[in-house]
N, C-alpha and C positions, 0 to 999 in steps of 0.2 A: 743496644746489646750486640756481641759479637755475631757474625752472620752466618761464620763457620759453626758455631754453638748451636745455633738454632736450628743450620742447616742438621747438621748431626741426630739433633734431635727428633727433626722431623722426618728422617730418613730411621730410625727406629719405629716410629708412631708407625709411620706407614706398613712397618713390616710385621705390625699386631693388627689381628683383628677384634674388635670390641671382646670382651669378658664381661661372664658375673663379677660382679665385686666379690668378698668372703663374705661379706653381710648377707647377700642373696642366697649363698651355697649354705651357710649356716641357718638360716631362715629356712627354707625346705629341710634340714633336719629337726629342725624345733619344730614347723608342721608335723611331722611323723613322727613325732614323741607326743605332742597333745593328742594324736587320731590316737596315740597305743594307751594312753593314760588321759582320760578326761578329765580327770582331776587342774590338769593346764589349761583343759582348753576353754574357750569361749563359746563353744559350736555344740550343737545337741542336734542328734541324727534322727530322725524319723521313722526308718528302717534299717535293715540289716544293707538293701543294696544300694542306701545311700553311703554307708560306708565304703562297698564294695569301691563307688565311683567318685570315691575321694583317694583310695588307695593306687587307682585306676591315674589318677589326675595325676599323683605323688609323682607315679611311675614315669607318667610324661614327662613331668619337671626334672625328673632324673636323666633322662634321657638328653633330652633340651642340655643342661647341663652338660653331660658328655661331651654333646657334639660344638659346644661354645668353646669349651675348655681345649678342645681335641684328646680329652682325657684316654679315650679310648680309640686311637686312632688306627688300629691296627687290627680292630675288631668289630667284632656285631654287635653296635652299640645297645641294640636294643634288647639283644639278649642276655648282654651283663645286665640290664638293668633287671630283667624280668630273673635272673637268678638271684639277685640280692634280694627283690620281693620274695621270692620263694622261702629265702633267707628266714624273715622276717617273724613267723609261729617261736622258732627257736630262738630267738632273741631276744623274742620278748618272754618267754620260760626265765631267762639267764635275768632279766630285768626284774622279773618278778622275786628272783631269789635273793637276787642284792636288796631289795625292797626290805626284804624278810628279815634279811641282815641285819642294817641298819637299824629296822624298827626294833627286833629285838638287843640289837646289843647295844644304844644308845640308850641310856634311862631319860636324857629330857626328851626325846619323842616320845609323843603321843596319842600317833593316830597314822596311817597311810597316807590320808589326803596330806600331814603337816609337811612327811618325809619326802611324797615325790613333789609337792608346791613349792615346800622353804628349804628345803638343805641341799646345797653345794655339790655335796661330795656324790648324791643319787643323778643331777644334772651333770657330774663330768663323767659318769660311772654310761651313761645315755648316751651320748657324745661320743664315747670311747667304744661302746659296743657296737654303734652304728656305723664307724669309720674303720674298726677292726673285721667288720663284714666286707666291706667296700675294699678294704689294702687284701684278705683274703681272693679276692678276685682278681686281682694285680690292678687295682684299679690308684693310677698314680696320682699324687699331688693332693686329689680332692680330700680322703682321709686326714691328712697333716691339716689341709684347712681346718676339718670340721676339729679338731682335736685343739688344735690353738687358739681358736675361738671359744671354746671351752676353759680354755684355758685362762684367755681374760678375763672370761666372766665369773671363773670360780678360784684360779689361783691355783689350780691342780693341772699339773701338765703328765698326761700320760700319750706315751706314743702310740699311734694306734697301731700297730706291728707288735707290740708286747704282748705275750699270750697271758689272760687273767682267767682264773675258773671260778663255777659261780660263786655264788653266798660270798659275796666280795663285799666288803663293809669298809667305807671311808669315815671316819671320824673328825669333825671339825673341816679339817682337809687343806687349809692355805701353807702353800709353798712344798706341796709333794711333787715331786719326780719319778718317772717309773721310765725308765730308757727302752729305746727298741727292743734289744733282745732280753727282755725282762722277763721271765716265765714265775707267775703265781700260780698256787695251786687253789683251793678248794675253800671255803671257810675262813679266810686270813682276813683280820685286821688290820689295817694301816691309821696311825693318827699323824695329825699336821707335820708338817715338815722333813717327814721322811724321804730320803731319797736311796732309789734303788740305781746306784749308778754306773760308771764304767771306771776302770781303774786310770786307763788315758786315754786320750784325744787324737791319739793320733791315725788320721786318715787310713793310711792300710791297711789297720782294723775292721774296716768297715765293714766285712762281708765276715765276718767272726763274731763268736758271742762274750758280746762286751758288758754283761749286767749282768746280777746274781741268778740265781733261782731258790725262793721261797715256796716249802712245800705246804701241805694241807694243815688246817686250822694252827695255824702261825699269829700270833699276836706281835707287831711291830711299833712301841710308843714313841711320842712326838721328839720329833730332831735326831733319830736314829742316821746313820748312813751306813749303806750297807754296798760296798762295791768289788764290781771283779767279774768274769764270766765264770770263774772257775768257785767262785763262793756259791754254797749252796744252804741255806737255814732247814735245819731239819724239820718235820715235819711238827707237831702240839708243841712249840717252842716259842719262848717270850723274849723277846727284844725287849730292852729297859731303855727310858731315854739319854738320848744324846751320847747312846754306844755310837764306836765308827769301828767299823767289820772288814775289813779283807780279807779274811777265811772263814773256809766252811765250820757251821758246827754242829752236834749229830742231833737227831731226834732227842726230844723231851729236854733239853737245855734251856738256860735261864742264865740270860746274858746282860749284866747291869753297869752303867761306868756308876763309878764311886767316888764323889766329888770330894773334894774339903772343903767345907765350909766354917768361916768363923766368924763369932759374933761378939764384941768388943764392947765394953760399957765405957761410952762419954765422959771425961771429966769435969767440961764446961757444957753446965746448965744453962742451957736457952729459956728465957722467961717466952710462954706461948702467947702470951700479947702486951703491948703497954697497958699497965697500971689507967684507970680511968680517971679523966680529968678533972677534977670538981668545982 
């Protein structure tokens, strides 16, 4: 192989030093979701300050993390870390209400344990609350990790920089988009495939608010698109499927696409199987 290529190579290598993989960063978040919801985890606590000195542990791992990453290179690593635990009472409030959501507004759940164990959209909903703590700190990179690792594993990509408020309810949830400056409010619905997006691409933007904003109990159904900064969905307002939005519309509206559909009767009869052979 070329010796300039390799040299290249190794003249990069050298100028990194080792990292967590995203598997390690995203694994200390899934620990701090099982300790917030045991319904995950594997582990049963003894006491009250055996949790203390698992949250205690968490905090290290966090830390640790920081200072691999040089996430917070500029700062008192250790104090970011201990302000995001502080965090933590409140987040898990916000956790509990998306819980509430889901159980209630989804008619095949049937229980808490089914919603925070089996459904998607409560594990990207975790994910996103915990990396929206973390980007609230100015805390770089690490959020986008935990957020797209989420993302594999559910198919729901929301950014963690997007402001969501609680009683946040995902439905089904594969192939939703929620962009950085995406502001929800309170009680909204989202089902699969919706995306909340930017009108364009283009880099200049980037310090401008390029995604809608959906107000308080907003119901939005599956393959909606809804793009713009300047679009805003009013507040008790139904998105129908597979609407596409680039303007605002006011409170209490009910916005449906209205397809054509048509249905054709066959002239040539297809026999459903050969005749049997005697």
């Amino acid at each position: 192989m070329d010796q300039a290529f390799i040299q290249h190579l190794y003249n990069r290598q050298s100028g990194f030093d080792p990292v967590p993989s995203n598997q390690q960063i995203a694994d200390w978040a899934a620990n701090l979701i099982c300790l917030l919801f045991p319904e995950k985890s594997e582990c049963q606590y003894a006491t009250p300050h055996d949790i203390e000195l698992k949250f205690a542990e968490l905090q290290q791992s966090l830390t640790t993390i920081f200072t691999a990453t040089k996430a917070c290179a500029c700062c008192n690593i250790a104090e970011i870390a201990q302000r995001f635990f502080n965090q933590l009472p409140a987040i898990y409030e916000t956790l509990q209400s998306d819980k509430e959501a889901i159980l209630s507004g989804d008619p095949a759940a049937h229980s808490e344990f089914e919603v925070i164990r089996a459904y998607p959209g409560f594990l990207a909903i975790c994910f996103y609350r915990l990396a929206h703590g973390l980007h609230q700190l100015e805390v770089p990179v690490i959020p986008r990790i935990l957020t797209e690792q989420a993302h594999g594993l559910t198919g729901i990509d929301i950014h963690p920089a997007a402001a969501i408020g609680r009683h946040f309810c995902i439905d089904h949830g594969t192939g939703i988009v929620i962009g950085e400056t995406a502001t929800i409010g309170e009680h909204v619905k989202v089902y699969q495939g919706v995306t909340l997006g930017a009108l364009s691409v283009d880099k200049s933007l980037a310090n401008t608010k390029r995604h809608p904003t959906v107000e308080d109990h907003v119901v939005i159904y599956s393959n909606a698109t809804i793009l713009g900064g300047n679009t805003t969905i009013g507040h008790h307002s139904i998105i129908g499927g597979n609407v596409w939005l680039t303007r605002s519309v006011p409170p209490h509206s009910k916005v449906y696409h209205k397809p054509e559909i048509q249905v054709e009767q066959m002239e040539t009869h297809f026999p459903l199987a050969d005749a049997p052979v005697k």
